[in-house]
N, C-alpha and C positions, 0 to 999 in steps of 0.2 A: 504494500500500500504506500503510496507517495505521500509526503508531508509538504503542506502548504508554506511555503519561506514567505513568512509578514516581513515586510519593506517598512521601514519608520515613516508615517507621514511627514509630508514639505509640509516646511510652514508659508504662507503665501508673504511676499515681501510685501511690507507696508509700500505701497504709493508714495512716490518722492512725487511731487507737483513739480512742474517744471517752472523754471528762473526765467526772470530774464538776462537778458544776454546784451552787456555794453559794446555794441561792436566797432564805436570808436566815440567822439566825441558829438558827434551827431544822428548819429545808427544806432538804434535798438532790438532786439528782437522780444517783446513780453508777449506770452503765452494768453493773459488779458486783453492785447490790443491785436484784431488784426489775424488773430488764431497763429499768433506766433510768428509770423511774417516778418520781414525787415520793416522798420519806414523809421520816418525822421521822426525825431525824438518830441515831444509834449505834441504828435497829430496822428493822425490817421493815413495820412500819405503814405506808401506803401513804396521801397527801393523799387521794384520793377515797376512800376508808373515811369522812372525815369528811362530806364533802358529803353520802354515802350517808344519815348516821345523821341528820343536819339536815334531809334531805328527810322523812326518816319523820316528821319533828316534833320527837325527840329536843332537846333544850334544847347550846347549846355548852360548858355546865357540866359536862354530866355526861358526854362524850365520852372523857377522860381515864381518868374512871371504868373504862374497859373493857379500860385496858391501863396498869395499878398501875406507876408505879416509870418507865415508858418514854414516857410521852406527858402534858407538864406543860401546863395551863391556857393557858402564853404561847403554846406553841408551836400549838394549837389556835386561837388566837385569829388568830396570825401567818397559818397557812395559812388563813384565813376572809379575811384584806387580801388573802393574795396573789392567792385567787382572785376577792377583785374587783377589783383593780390588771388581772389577764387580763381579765376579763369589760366591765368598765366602760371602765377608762383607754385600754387597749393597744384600738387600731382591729384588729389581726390580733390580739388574744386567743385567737378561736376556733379558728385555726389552731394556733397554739402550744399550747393545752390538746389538739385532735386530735392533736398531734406527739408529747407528752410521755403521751398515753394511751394511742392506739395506735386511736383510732375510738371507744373505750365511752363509751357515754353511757347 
């Protein structure tokens, strides 16, 4: 007759909430704003909003333009490094940019 081998139950790991993420001095990523997404820091603007207007052609000057008072010149420029620090520097950039997007390209 074979004897049943009981296994210790897992204990389920408590839920770490996810942080947010300073990703420079104008970029954030909070789990709160956005469902985690990059954007510029105290709005709602969202870092690929910029790549968006850039691919259409739109100049990096005039991006601010489109959201008076919440989205300043540096901050613009900063998420243009960050995302080629992802693109360029970082060998798994592309994963990290699918992470923090959620697939959209």
């Amino acid at each position: 007759m074979k004897t049943a081998t009981l296994t210790p139950e897992k204990k389920p790991r408590a839920a770490r909430a996810p942080e947010r993420v300073e990703l420079g001095e104008y970029i954030v990523a909070d789990p709160e704003v956005c469902h985690g997404k990059p954007t510029f820091k105290g709005t709602r603007v969202m870092v690929w909003q910029l790549f968006e207007h850039l691919a259409l052609g739109e100049p990096l000057e005039d991006f601010p333009k489109h959201f008076p008072g919440r989205v300043k010149p540096e901050a613009a420029r900063e998420a243009l490094e960050l995302g080629r620090h992802f693109f360029a520097e970082n060998p798994e950039g592309f994963q990290t940019w699918a992470k923090f997007s959620g697939g959209r390209g």
